[in-house]
C-alpha positions as CSV (number, residue, x, y, z in Angstrom):
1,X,0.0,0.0,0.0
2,X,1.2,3.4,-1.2
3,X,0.7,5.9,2.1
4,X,1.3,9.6,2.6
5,X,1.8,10.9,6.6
6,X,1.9,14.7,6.2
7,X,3.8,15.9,9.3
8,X,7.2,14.9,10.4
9,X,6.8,15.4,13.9
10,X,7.0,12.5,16.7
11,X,4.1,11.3,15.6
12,X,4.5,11.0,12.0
13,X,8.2,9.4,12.4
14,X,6.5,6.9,14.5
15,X,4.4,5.9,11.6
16,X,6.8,6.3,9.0
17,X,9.1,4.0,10.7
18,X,6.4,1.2,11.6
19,X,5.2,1.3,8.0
20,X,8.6,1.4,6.4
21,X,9.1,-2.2,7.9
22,X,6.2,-4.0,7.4
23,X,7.3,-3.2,3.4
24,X,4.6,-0.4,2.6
25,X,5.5,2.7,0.5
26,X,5.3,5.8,2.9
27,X,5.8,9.2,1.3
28,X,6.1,11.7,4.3
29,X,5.5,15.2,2.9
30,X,6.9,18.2,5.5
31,X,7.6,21.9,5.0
32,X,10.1,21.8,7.9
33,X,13.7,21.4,6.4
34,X,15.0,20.6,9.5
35,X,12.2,17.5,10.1
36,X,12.4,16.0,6.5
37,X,16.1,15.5,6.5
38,X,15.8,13.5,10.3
39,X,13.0,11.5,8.5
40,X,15.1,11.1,5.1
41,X,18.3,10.3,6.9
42,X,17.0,7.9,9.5
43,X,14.5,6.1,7.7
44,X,13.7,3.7,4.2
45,X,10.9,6.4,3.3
46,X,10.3,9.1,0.5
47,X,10.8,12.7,2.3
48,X,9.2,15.7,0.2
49,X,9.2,19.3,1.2
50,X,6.2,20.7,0.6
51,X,2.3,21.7,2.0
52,X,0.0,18.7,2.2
53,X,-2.6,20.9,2.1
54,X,-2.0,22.1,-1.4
55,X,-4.0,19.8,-4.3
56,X,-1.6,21.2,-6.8
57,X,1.5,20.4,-4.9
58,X,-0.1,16.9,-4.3
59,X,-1.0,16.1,-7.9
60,X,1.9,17.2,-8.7
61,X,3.9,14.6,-6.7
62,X,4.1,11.1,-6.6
63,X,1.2,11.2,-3.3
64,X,-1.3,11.5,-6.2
65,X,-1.8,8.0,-6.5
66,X,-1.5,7.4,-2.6
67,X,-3.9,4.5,-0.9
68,X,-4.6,6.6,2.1
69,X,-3.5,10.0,3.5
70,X,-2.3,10.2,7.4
71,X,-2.5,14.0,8.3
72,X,-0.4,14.5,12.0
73,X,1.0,17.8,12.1
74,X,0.5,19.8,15.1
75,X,-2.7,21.7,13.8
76,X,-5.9,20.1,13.6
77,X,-6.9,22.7,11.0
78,X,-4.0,22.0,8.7
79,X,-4.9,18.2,9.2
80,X,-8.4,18.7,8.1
81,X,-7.5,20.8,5.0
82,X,-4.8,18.4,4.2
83,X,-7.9,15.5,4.2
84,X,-10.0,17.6,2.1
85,X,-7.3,18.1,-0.3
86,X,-6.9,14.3,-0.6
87,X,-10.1,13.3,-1.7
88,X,-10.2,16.1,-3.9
89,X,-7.5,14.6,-6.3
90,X,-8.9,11.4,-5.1
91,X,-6.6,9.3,-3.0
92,X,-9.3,7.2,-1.5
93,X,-9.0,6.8,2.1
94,X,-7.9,10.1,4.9
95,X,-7.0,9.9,8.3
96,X,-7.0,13.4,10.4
97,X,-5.3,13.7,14.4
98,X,-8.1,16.3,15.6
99,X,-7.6,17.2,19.0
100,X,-9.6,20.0,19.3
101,X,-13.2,18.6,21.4
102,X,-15.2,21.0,20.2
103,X,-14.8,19.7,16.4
104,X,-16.0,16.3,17.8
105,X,-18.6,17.3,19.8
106,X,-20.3,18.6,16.2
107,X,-18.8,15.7,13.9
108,X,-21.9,13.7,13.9
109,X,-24.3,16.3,14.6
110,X,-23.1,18.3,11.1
111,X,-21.7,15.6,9.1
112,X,-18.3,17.3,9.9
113,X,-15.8,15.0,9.3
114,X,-17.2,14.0,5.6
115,X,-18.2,17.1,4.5
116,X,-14.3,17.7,5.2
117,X,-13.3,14.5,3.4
118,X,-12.1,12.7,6.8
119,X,-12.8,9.1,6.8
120,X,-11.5,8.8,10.1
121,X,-10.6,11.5,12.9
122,X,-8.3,10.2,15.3
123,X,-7.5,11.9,19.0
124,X,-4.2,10.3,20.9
125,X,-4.8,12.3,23.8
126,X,-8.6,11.1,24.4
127,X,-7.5,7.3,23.1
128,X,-5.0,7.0,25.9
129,X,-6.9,9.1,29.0
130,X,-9.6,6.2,27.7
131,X,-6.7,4.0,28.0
132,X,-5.9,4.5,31.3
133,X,-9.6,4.7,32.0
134,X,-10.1,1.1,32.0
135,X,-7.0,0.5,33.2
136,X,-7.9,2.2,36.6
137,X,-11.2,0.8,36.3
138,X,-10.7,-3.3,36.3
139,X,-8.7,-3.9,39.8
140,X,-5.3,-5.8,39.3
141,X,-5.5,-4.9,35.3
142,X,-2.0,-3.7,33.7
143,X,-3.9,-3.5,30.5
144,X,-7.6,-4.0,29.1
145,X,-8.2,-4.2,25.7
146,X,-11.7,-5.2,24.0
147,X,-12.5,-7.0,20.8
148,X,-15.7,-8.1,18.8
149,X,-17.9,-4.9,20.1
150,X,-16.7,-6.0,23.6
151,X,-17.8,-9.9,23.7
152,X,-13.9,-11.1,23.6
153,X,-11.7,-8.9,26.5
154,X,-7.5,-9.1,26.7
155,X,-6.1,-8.7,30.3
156,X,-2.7,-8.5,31.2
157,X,-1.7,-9.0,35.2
158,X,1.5,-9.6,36.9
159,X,1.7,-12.8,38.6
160,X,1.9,-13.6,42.0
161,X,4.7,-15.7,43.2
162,X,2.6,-17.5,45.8
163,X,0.5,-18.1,42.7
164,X,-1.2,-21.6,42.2
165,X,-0.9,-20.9,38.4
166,X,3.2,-20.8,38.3
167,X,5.7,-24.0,37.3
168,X,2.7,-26.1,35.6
169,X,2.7,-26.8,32.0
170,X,0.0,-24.7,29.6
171,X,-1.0,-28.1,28.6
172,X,-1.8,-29.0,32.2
173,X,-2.9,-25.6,33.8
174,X,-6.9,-25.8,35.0
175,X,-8.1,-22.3,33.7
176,X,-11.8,-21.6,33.4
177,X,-14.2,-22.5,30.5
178,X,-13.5,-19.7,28.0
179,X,-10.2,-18.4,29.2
180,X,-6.6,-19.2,27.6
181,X,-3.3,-17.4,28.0
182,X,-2.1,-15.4,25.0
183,X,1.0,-13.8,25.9
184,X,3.9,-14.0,28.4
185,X,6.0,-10.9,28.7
186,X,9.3,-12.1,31.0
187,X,12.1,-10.3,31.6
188,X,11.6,-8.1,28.9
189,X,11.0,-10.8,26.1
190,X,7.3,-11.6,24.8
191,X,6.4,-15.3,24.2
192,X,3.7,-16.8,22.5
193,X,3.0,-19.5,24.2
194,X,2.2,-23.4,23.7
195,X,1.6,-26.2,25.6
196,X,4.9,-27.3,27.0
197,X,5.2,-23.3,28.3
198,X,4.6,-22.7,31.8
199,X,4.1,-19.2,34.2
200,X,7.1,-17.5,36.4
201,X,6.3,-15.6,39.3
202,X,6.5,-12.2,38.2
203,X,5.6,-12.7,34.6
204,X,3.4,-9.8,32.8
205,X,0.5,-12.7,31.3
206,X,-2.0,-12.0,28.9
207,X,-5.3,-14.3,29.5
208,X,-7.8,-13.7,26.9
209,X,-11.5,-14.8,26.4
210,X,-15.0,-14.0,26.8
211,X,-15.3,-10.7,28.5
212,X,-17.8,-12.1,31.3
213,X,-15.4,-14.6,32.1
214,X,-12.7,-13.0,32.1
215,X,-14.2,-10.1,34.6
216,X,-15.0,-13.0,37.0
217,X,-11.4,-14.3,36.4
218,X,-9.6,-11.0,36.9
219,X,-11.0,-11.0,40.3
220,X,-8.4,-13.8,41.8
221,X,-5.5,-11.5,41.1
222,X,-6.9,-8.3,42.7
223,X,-7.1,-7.6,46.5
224,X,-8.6,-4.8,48.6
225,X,-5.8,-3.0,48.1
226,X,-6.4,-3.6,44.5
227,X,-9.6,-1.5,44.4
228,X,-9.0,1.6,42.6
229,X,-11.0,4.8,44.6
230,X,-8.5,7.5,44.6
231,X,-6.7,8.9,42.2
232,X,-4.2,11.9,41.7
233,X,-3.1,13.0,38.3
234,X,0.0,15.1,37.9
235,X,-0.2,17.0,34.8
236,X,-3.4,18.7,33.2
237,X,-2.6,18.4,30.0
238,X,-4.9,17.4,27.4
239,X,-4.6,13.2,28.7
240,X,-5.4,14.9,32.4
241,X,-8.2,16.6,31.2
242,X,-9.7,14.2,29.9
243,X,-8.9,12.0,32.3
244,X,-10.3,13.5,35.0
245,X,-13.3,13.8,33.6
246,X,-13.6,10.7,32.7
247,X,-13.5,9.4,36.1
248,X,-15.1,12.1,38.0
249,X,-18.0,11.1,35.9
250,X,-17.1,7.2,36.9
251,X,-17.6,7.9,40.5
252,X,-14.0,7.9,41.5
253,X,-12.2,10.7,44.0
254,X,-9.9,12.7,41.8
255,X,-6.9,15.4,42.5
256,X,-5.0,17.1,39.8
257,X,-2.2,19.3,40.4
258,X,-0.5,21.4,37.3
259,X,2.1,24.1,37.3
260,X,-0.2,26.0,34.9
261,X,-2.5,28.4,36.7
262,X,-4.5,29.4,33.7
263,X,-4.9,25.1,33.2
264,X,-5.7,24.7,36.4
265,X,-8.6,27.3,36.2
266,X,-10.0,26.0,32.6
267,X,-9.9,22.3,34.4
268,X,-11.5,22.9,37.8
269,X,-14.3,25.0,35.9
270,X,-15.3,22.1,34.0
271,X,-14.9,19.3,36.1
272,X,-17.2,19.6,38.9
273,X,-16.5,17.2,42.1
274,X,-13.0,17.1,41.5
275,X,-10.1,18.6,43.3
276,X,-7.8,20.8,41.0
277,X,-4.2,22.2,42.9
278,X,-2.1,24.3,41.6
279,X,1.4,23.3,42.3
280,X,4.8,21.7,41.4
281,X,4.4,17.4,41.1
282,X,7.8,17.3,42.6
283,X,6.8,19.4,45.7
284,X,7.4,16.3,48.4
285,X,5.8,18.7,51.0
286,X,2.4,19.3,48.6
287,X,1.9,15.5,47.6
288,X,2.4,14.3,50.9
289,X,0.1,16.8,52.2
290,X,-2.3,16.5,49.8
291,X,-2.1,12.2,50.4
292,X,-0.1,10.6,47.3
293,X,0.4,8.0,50.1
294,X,-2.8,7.2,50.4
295,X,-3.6,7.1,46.9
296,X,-4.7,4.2,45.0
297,X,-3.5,5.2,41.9
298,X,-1.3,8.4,40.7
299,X,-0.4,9.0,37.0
300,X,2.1,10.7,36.1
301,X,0.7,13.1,32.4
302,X,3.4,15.6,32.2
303,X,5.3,16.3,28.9
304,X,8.3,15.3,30.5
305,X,9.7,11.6,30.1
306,X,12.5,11.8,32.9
307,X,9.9,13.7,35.2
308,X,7.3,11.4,34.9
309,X,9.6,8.4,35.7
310,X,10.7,10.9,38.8
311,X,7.2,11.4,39.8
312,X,6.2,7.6,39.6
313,X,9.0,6.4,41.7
314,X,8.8,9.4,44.5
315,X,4.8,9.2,44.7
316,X,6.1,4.9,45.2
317,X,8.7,5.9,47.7
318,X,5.6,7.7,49.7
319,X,3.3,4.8,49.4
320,X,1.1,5.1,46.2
321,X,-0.7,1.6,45.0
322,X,-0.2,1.7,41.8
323,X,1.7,4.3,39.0
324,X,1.1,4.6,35.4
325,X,2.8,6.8,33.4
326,X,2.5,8.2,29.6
327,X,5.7,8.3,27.7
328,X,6.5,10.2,24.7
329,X,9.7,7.8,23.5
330,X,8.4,4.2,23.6
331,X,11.9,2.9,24.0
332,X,12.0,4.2,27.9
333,X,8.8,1.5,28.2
334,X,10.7,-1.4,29.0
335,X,13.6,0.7,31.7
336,X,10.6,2.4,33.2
337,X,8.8,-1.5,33.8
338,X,12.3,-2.3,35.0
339,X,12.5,0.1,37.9
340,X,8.9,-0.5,39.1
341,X,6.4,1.9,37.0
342,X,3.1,-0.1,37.4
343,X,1.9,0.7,33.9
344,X,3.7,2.5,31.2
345,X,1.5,4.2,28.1
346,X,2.2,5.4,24.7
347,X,0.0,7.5,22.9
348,X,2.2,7.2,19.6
349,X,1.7,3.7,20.0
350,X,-2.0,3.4,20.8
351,X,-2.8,5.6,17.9
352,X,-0.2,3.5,15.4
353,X,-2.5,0.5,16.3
354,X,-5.6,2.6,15.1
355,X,-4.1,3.5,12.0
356,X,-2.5,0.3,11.2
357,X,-5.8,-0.9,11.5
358,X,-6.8,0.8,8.1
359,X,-3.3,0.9,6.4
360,X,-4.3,-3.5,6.8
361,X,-8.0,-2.8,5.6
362,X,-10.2,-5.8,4.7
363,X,-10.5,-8.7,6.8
364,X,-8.3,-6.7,9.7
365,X,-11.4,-5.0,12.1
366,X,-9.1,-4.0,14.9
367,X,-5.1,-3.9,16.1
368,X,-3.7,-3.2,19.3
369,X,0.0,-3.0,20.0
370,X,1.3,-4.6,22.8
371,X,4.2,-3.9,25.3
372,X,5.7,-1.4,23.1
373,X,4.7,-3.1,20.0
374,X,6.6,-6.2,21.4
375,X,3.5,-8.1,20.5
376,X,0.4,-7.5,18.5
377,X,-3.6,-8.4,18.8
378,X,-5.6,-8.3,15.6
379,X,-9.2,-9.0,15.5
380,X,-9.8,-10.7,12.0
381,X,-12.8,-11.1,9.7
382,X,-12.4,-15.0,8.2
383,X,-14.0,-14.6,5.0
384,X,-15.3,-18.0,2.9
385,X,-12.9,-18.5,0.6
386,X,-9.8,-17.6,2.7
387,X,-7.2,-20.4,2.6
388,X,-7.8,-21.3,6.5
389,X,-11.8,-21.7,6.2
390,X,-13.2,-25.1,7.1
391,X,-9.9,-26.2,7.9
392,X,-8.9,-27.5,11.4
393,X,-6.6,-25.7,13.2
394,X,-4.0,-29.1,14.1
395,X,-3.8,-29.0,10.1
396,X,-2.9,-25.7,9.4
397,X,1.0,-25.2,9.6
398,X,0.1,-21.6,11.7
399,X,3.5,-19.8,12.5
400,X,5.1,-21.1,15.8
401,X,4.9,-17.4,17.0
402,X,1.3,-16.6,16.7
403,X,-2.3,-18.1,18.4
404,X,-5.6,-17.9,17.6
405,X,-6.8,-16.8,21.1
406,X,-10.2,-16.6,20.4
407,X,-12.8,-17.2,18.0
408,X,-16.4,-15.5,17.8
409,X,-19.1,-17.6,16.0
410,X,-22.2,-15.3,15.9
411,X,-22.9,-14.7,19.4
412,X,-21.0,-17.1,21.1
413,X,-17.7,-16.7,22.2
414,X,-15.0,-19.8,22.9
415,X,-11.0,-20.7,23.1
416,X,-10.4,-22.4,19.9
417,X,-8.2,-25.9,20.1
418,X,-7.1,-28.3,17.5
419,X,-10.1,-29.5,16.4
420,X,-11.9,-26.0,16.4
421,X,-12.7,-25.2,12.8
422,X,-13.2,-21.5,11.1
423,X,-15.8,-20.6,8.5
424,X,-16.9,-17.3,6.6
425,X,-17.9,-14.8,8.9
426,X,-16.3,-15.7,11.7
427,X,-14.0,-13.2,13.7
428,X,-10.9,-14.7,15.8
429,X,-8.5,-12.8,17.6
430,X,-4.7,-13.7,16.8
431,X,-1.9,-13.3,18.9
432,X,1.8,-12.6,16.9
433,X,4.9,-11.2,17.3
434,X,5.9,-8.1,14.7
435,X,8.0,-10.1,12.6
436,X,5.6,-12.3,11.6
437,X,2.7,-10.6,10.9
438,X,2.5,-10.6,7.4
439,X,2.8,-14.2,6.9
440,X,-0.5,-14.4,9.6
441,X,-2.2,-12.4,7.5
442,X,-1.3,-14.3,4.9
443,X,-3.9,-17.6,6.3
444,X,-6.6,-15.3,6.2
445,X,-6.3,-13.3,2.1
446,X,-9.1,-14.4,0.6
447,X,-8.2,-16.5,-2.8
448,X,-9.3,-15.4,-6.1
């Protein structure tokens, strides 16, 4: 697939990058000198300077005859024009980062985003405080994810050492009707795992199944202490606002405390029951007296990598449950799991998985990234004539580093085995690592 990303920013590279190796054609197209030699130098990618927003300038380039436009600058007006632009010289499909709330509060009231040409508008800052949401909101979760319109559920949990789970075989391990184990991340490695595999004490596992089930299962691996109630977010950015919102309106107790008076004012008048401060996050003297120790939860939003690793481990050091933090680099993920950050969040990444979800249109309905794209999750339409329809899964020679976690026939949900067969119109959700994704996707082309 030809696509164009117009904006080279951290963002856009992100993308570039990720589509440059799984072998598409990426055109990025940026006005900034500076930016297009960093993308031109450091990655396999076509670099233009120029405005995405100009038709002429993209008729007259090789992005005329571009699959889909990806418009991430830094202005959510350039990115809508950009979109509009597109379709008018015809590239087919337009993605648009709009951050702005007040353009989706009238999207579907006004037919916004396709009068402008948008086929999808995407917000990283409202993804992740989403994100994070449902992280807070399931006790013991490191991550939630959701599939099939919520019938299938993905939860990741760190596991015990006193654990009745650990040292017994997959192929022996008693789990619950419904329920199978997707993913182990240890010591930094993922694994796709198979019957001879077995759980570690300490081990980040995925279990994945039908979402009631797995609700009931989450349970074992939370205790009282596990029961998210009070929350303080450091940082008021556009993920804290949201944020906050989000689970004032959830019922929770929520503090916020930003450096940023004029934030802090815009925030507290919109928010309602929650507490907004005022303050420095690294003030020991204001987070102790405002109760980080008792806290179930703080997360660290600022724009800061370095401080929100600081933050985590201090509001730790003073007795916080549980820390998650948003990082702008996704190669500090794995050091910041290392030192004891609870949960560690991307937003280039979440939105990557949105997008790769349309760069791998067709059968592909949804793809989440995993662990810093260690690992991925796709949800996947079998169609009827696809070479792995009607066929059992014991004679399929699936790659060794992928599983079908779990297949959705209609309404019902179940953990596929060896006999389990898939027909047309079936959705299953595969597990797999990067490198191998395009030979997964492979089982499932549909065969002229």
């Amino acid at each position: 697939m030809r696509v164009v990303i117009v904006g080279a920013g951290k963002l856009g590279f992100s993308l570039a990058e990720r589509l440059a190796k799984e072998e598409h054609e990426v055109i990025v197209i940026e006005q900034d000198e500076e930016r297009r030699l960093i993308v031109q130098n450091g990655l396999d990618v076509l670099a233009i300077g120029g405005n995405g927003t100009n038709p002429q300038f993209l008729t007259n380039s090789v992005a005329k005859d571009a699959d889909l436009l990806v418009a991430v600058t830094d202005s959510d007006e350039v990115n809508m024009i950009a979109c509009m632009a597109a379709k008018k010289i015809g590239i087919p499909q337009t993605i648009a980062r709009v951050r702005n709330q007040e353009y989706a509060a009238v999207a579907d009231q006004f037919n916004f985003n396709e009068s402008l040409g948008i086929d999808l508008a995407i917000n990283p800052e409202m993804t992740t405080a989403i994100e994070i949401s449902r992280i807070l909101l399931t006790p013991a979760a490191l991550a939630v994810e959701d599939f099939a319109d919520g019938k299938v559920r993905l939860l990741e949990v760190k596991i015990n050492p006193e654990s009745e789970l650990v040292n017994i075989p997959l192929q022996k391990l008693t789990l619950p009707p419904h329920i199978l184990v997707a993913g182990i991340l240890r010591q930094n490695i993922m694994i796709i795992p198979h019957g001879e595999d077995f759980l570690l004490p300490l081990d980040n596992v995925f279990f994945v199944g039908g979402a009631v089930a797995i609700e009931k299962f989450g349970k074992q691996f939370a205790d009282k202490k596990s029961k998210i109630e009070r929350v303080m977010i450091i940082g008021a950015g556009r993920i804290g606002r949201h944020l906050a919102k989000i689970l004032v309106n959830a019922g929770l107790s929520v503090k916020v405390i930003d450096k940023n008076r004029e934030r802090c004012r815009d925030l507290a008048d919109r928010l309602g029951k929650g507490l907004v401060l005022c303050g420095e996050g690294t003030d020991i003297d204001l987070l102790v007296e405002e109760g980080v120790g008792e806290a179930d939860a703080v997360v660290c939003l600022t724009d800061d990598d370095k401080l929100n690793l600081l933050l985590a481990l201090l509001a730790k050091n003073l007795g916080a449950q549980k820390t998650i933090v948003r990082v702008g680099r996704s190669d500090y993920m794995s050091l910041m799991g290392k030192v004891g950050v609870d949960v560690v969040l991307s937003p280039r990444l979440l939105t990557a998985g949105v997008i790769l979800r349309q760069v791998r249109r067709g059968n592909i309905v949804a793809v989440t990234l995993l662990e810093g794209a260690k690992a991925e999750a796709m949800e996947i339409l079998v169609s009827a004539n696809c070479q792995i329809a009607g066929k059992k899964l014991k004679n399929l020679k699936f790659p060794r580093n992928s599983l079908v976690g779990a297949l959705i026939h209609g309404e019902e949900v179940c953990v596929p085995n060896g006999e389990t067969s898939l027909h047309g119109g079936d959705r299953v959700v595969v597990f797999t690592l990067p490198d191998i994704v395009k030979k997964v996707g492979k089982y499932f082309e549909s065969r002229i």
